[in-house]
Structures are given as C-alpha cells and as structure tokens.
Rosetta silent file (secondary structure, phi, psi, omega in degrees, C-alpha in Angstrom):
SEQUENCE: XXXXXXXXXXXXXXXXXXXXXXXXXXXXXXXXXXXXXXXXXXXXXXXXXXXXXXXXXXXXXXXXXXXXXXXXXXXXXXXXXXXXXXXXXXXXXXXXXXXXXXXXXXXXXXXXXXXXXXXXXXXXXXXXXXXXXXXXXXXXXXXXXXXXXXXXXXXXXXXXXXXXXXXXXXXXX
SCORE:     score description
SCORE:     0.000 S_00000001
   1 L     0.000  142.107 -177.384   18.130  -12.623  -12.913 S_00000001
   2 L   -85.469  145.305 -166.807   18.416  -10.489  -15.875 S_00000001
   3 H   -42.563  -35.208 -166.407   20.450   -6.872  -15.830 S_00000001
   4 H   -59.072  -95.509 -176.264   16.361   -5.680  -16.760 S_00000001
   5 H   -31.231  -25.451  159.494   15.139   -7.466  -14.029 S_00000001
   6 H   -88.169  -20.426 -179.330   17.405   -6.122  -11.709 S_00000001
   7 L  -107.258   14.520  141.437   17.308   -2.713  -12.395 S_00000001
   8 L   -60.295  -48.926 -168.797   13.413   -3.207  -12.649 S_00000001
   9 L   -68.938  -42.431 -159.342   13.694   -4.455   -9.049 S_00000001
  10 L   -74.419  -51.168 -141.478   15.949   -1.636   -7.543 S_00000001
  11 H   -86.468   -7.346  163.367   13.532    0.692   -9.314 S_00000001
  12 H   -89.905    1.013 -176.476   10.381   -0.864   -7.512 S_00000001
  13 H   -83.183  -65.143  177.801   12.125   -0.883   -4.441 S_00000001
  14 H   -52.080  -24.808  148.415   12.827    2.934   -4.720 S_00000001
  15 H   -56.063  -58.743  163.785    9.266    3.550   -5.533 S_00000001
  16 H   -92.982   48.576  158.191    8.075    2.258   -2.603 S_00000001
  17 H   -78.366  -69.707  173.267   10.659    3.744   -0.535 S_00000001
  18 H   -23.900  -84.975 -143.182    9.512    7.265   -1.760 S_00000001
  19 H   -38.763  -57.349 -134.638    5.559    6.146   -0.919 S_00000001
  20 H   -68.176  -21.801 -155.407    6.867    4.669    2.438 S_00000001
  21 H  -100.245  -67.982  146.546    8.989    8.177    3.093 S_00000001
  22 H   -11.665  -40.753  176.406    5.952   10.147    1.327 S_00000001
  23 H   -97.811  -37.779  170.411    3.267    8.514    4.002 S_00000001
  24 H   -61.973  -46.920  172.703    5.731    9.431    6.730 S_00000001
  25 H   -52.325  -41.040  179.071    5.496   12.850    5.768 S_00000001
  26 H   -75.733   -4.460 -176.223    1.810   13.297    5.509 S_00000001
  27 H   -83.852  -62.955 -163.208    1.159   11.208    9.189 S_00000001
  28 H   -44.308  -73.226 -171.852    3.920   14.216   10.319 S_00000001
  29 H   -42.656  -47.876 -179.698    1.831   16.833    8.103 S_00000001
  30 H   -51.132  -71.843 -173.847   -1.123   15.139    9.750 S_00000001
  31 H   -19.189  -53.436  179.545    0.044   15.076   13.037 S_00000001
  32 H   -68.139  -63.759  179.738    0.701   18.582   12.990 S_00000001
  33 H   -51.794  -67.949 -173.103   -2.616   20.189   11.461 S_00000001
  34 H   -24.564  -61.568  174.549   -4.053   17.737   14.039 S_00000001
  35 H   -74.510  -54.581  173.143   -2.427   19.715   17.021 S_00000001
  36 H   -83.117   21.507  165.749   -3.248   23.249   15.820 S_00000001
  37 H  -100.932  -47.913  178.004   -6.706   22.892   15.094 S_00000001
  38 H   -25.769  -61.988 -158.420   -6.725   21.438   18.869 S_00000001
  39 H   -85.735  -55.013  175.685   -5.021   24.601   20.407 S_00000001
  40 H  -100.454   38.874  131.311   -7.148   26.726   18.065 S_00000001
  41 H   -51.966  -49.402 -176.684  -10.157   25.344   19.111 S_00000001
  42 L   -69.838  -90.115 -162.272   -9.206   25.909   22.823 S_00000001
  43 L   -67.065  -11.907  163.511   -7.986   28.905   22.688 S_00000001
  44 L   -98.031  -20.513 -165.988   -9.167   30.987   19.785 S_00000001
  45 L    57.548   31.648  165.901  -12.547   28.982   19.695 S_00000001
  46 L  -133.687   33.132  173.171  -11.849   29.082   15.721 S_00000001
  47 L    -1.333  139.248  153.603  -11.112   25.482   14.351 S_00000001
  48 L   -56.210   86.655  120.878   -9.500   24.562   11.289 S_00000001
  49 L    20.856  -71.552  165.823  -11.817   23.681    8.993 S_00000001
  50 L  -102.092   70.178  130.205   -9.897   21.399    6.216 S_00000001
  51 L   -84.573  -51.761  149.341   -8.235   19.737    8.938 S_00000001
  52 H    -3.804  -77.754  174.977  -10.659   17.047    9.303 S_00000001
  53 H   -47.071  -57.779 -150.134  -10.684   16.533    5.535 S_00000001
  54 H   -72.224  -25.307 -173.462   -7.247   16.816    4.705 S_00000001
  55 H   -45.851  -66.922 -160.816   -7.270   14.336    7.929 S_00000001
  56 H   -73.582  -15.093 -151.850   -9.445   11.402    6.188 S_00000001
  57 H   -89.355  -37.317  174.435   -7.913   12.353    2.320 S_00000001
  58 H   -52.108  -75.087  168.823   -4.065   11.983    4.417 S_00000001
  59 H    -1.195  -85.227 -160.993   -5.853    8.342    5.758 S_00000001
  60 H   -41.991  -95.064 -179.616   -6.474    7.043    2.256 S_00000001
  61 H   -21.347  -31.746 -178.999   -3.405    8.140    0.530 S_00000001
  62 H   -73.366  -52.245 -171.832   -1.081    6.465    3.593 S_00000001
  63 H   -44.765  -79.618 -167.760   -2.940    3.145    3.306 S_00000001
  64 H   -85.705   14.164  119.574   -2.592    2.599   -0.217 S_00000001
  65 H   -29.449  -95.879 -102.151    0.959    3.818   -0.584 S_00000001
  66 H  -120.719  -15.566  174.501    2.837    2.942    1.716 S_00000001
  67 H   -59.427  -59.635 -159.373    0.807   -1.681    1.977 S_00000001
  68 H   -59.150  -55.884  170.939    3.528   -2.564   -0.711 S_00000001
  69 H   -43.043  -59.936  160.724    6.342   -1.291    1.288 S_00000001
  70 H   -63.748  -16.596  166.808    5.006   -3.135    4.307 S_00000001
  71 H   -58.569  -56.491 -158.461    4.178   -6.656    1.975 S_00000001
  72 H   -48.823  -51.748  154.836    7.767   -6.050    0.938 S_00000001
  73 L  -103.433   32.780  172.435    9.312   -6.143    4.458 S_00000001
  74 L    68.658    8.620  168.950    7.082   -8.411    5.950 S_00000001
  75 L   -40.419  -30.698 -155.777    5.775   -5.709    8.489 S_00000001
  76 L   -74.767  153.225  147.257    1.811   -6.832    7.874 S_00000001
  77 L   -56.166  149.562 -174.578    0.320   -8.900   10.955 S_00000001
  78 L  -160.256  107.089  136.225    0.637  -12.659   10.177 S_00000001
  79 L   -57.557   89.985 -174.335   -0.776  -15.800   12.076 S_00000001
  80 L   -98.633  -10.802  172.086    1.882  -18.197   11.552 S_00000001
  81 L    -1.286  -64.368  164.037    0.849  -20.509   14.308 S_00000001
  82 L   -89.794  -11.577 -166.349    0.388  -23.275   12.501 S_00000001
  83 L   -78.410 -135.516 -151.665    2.637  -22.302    9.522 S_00000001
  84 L    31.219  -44.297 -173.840    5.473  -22.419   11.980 S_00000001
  85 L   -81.866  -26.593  147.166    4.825  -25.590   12.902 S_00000001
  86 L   -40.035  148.256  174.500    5.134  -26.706    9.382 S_00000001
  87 L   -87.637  177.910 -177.784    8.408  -27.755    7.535 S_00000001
  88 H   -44.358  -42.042 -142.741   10.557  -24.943    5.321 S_00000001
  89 H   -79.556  -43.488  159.995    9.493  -26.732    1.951 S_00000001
  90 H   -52.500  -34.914 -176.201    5.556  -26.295    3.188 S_00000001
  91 H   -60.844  -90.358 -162.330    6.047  -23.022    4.522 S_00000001
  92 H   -31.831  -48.663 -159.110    7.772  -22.143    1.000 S_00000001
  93 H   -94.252  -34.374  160.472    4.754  -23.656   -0.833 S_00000001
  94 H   -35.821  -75.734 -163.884    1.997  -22.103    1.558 S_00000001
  95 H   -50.126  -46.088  171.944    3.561  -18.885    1.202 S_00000001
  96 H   -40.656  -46.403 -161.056    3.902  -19.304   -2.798 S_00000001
  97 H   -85.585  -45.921 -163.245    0.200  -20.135   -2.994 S_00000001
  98 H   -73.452  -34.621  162.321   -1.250  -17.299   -0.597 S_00000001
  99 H   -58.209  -31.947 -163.011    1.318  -14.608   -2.613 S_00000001
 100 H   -71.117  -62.085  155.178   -0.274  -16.120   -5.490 S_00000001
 101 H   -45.349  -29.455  141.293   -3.680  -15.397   -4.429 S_00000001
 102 H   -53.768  -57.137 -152.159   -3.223  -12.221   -2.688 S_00000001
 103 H   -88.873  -28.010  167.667   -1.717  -10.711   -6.177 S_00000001
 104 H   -53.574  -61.504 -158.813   -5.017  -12.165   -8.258 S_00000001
 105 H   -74.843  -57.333 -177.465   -7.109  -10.317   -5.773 S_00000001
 106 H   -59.935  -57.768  167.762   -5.077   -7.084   -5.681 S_00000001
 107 H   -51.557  -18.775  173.808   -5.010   -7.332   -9.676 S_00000001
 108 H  -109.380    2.784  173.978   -8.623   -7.294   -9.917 S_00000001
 109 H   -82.185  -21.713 -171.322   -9.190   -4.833   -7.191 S_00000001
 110 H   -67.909  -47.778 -165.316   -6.704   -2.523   -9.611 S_00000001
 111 H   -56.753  -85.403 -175.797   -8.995   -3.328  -12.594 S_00000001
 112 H   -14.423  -69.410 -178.346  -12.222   -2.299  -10.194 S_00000001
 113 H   -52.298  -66.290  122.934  -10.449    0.660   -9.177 S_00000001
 114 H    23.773  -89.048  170.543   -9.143    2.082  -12.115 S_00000001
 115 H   -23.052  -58.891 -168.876  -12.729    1.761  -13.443 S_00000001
 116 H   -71.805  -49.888 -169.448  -14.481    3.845  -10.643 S_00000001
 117 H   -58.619  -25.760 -165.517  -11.413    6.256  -10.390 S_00000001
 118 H   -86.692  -31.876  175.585  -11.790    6.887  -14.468 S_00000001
 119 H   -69.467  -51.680 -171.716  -15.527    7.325  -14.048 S_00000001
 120 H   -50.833  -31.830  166.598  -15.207   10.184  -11.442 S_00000001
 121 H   -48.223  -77.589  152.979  -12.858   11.622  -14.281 S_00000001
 122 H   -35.604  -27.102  171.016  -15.117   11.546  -16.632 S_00000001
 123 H   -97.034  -23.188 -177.504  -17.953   13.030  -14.725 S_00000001
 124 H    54.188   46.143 -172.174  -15.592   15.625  -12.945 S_00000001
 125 L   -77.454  135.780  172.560  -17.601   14.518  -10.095 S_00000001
 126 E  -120.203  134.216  171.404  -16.068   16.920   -6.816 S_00000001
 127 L   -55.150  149.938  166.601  -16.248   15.917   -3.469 S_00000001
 128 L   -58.303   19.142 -150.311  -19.418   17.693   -1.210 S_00000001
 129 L  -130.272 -178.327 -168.958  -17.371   18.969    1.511 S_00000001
 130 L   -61.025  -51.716 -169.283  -15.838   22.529    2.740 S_00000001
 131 L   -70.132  -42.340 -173.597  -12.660   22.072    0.300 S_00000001
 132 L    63.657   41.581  173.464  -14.479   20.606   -2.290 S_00000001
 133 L   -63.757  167.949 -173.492  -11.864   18.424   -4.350 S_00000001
 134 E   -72.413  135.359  162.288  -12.023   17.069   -7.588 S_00000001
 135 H    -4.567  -81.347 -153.933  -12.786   12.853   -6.991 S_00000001
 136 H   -48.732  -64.199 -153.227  -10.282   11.228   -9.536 S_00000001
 137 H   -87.176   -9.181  178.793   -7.232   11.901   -7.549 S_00000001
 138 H   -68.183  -37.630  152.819   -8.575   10.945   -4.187 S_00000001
 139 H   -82.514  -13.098 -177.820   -9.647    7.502   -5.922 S_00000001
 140 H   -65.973  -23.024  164.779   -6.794    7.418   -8.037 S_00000001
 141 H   -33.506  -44.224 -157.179   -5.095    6.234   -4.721 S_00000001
 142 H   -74.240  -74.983 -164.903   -7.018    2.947   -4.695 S_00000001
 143 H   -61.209  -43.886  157.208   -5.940    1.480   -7.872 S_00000001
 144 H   -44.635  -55.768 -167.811   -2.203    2.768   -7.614 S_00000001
 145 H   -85.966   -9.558  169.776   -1.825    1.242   -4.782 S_00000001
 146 H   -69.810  -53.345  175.270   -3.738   -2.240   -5.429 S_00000001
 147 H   -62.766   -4.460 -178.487   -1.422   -2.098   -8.381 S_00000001
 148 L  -105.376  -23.185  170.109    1.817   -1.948   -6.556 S_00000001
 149 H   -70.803  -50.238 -175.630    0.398   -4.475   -3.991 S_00000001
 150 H   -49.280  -32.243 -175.511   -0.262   -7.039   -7.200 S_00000001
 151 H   -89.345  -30.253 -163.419    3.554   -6.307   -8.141 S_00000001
 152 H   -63.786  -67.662 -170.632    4.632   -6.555   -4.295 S_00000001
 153 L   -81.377  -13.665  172.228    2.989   -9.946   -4.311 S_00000001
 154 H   -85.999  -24.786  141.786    4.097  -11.370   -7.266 S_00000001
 155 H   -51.490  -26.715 -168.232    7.265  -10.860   -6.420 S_00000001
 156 H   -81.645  -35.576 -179.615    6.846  -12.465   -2.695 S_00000001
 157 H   -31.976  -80.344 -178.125    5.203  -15.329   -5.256 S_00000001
 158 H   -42.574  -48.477 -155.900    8.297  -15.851   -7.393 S_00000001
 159 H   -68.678  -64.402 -148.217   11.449  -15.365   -3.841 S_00000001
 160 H   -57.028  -53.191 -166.355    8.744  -18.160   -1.617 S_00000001
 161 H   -81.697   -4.484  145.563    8.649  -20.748   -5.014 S_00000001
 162 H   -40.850  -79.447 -164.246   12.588  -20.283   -5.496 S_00000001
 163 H   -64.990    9.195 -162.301   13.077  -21.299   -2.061 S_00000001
 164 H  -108.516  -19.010  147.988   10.118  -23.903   -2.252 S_00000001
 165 H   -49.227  -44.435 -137.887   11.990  -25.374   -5.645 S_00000001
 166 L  -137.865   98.161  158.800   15.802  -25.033   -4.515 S_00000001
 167 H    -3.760  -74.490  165.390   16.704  -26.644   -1.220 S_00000001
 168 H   -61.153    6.284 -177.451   19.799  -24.634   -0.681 S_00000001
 169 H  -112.926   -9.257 -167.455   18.125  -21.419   -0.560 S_00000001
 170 H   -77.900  -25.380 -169.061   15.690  -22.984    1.650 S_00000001
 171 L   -76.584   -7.236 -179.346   18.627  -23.667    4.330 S_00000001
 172 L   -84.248  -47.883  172.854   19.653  -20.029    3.619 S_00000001
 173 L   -65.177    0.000    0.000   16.491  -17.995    4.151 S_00000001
C-alpha cells in the first residue's frame, strides 16, 4: 500500500471514529432530553416540546453516521450459518462478492440521496413541525452516510479478495 493510501486509510478511520464518538454523544444528549421531558411531564405537567423532534432528527443522524463504523468492525448482525461451514478461500470470495454488492447499492443510494437532499436545498423546503428546520441538513444525513458506507465496503471488498487471492493471509486472518 501506498504512503497516500495509508494516510487516506488512517484518515477514514478517524472519520468514522468522530461519527461513531459523535452518535454516542447525541444517544447521551438523547437519553437525557428523554428523561426530563419525562419528569416534566409528571411533575410540572409541562412537556418538552422539541424533545420528540430532536428525538427522531437524533434517530436519523445516529443511523447514518455511525453504519460505516459498525461495517468497519464487523459489529452488523450476520448469518454465517452456512458461510461457516464453508472453506476460508469461499468465505474470502463470498465475502468479496457481497462487499462488492453492498458498495454498488450504497453508491447509488448516495447518488439518490444527494439528489433529494439538493432538491430540498433548492426549494428551502422546512420541516412542518414545532421547531420547524430547514430539510437539506436533515437529508443531507442520508447521502453522507450511504457515501461512507460505499467507501466502508469497498474497502471490506479489496482486505476479503487479498485474503481470497493470497493463501498466507488467508491462514493469518
């Protein structure tokens, strides 16, 4: 791997670290808002108001952060049932094809997204609700984060056909 390429690598790793750090804070931020609209419901009978929102807007933003960061350390649920049962070199080649396939789908969900998030720009279309934000960054989520899944998997692509190519790395992994 080239000096580029590595210090490409570190610098997508530290991106999603941030998201992955960045989504723990807003489930905390959540967490929190969550528990004081509760007690002042009960006991003032006055609810929070943007908690709710900021509730579903927190949602979104965690999701599509914070998916690369879990591609990345293998965290996602996986049925390996039968891949298990498989040898390394299939396994390697499985995984190679389904990374492959994964980051085509994530690249064209980016495109999609992008698209919708750019219209809402353009229109300066604002959500309907109590807060009333503008759209575009609340969709801008979608497409960021399809695009970092698309890099996430193309990467998973490249490590599974290394080992599905090089014996020795398969006896390594």
């Amino acid at each position: 791997m080239t000096s580029f390429a590595k210090r490409a690598s570190s610098f997508f790793d530290f991106v999603l670290a941030a998201f992955a750090i960045l989504g723990g804070g807003i489930l905390a931020f959540l967490m929190f808002a969550v528990c004081w609209d509760v007690l002042a419901r009960a006991f003032w009978g006055k609810p929070l108001r943007w908690v709710l929102e900021f509730t579903e807007y927190g949602l979104l933003y965690m999701c599509f952060l914070c998916t690369a960061w879990v591609l990345k350390n293998d965290r996602h649920v996986i049925s390996d049932l039968l891949l298990v049962a498989l040898s390394k070199k299939v396994q390697a080649l499985f995984n190679t094809t389904t990374s492959i396939v994964g980051g085509m789908v994530c690249a064209i969900l980016t495109y999609v997204g992008w698209g919708v998030a750019w219209e809402k720009y353009q229109a300066g279309a604002y959500q309907p609700t109590v807060i009333q934000p503008p759209d575009f960054p609340l969709y801008l989520a979608i497409p960021v984060g399809f695009l970092l899944l698309t890099i996430q998997f193309t990467r998973r692509a490249y490590r599974h056909f290394v080992l599905w190519k090089n014996p020795a790395h398969r006896r390594a992994a």
